[in-house]
C-alpha positions as CSV (number, residue, x, y, z in Angstrom):
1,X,101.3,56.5,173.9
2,X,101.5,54.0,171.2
3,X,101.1,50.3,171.7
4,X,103.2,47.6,170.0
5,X,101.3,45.3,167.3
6,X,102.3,42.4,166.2
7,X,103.6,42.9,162.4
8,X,101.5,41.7,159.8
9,X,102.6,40.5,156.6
10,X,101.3,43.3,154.8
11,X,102.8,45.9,157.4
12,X,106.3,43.7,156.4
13,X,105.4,44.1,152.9
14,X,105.2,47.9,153.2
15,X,108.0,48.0,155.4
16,X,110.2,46.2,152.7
17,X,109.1,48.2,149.9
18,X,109.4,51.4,151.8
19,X,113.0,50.4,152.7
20,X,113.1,51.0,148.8
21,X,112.2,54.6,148.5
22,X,115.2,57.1,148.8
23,X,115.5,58.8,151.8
24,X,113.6,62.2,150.9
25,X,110.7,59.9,150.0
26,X,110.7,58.0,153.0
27,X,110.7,61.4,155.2
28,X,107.6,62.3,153.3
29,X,105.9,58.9,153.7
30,X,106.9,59.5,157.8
31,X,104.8,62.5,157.5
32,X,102.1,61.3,156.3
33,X,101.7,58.1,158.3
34,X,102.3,60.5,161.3
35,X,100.0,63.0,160.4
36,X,97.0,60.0,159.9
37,X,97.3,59.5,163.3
38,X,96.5,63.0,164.2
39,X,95.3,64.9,161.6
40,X,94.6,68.0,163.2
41,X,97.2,68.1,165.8
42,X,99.7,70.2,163.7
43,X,97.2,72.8,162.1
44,X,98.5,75.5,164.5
45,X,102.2,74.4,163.8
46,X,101.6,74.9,160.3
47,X,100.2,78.0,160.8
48,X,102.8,79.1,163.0
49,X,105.3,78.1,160.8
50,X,104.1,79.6,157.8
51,X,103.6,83.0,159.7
52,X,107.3,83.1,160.8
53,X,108.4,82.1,157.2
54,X,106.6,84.9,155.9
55,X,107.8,87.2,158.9
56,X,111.7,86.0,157.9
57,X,110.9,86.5,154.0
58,X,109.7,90.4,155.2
59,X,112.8,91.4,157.2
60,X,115.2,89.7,154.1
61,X,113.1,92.2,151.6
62,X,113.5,94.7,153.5
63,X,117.3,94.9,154.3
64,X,116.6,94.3,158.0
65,X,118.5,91.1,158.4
66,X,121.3,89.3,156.5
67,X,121.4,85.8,155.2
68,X,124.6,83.9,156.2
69,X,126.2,80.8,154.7
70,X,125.9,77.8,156.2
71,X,129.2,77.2,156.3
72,X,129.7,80.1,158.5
73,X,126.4,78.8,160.8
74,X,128.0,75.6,161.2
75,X,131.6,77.2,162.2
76,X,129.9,79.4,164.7
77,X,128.1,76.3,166.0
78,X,131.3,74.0,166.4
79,X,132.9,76.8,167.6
80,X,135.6,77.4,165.1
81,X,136.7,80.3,163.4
């Protein structure tokens, strides 16, 4: 559970210039500032991750499954034709 701090001027400062960065950028500094909070918490995520990546990249190469639009995953999902 995380506590509320009082905001320092230099967590303000960062703040404000972070507000700067585009939106990808900011993602990646969310990362990061979670991850230093728990380093190792998402070492079996990653791996789990990269294992099911590389299982999907398999059944692609070998003609087992189908990519499909997104388009067509975001019909199915809003339920239109």
């Amino acid at each position: 559970m995380l506590v509320p701090m009082e905001h320092t001027t230099s967590s303000d400062e960062l703040y404000a210039q972070a507000m700067k960065l585009n939106a990808g950028e900011r993602a990646m500094l969310a990362g990061l500032l979670l991850e230093s909070l728990e380093p190792h918490a998402e070492d079996d995520v990653d791996e789990a991750w990269r294992e099911e990546v590389e299982r999907r990249i398999h059944e692609l190469d070998q003609g087992m499954v189908r990519p499909v639009a997104w388009e067509q995953v975001r019909a199915r999902l809003h339920g239109t034709p």
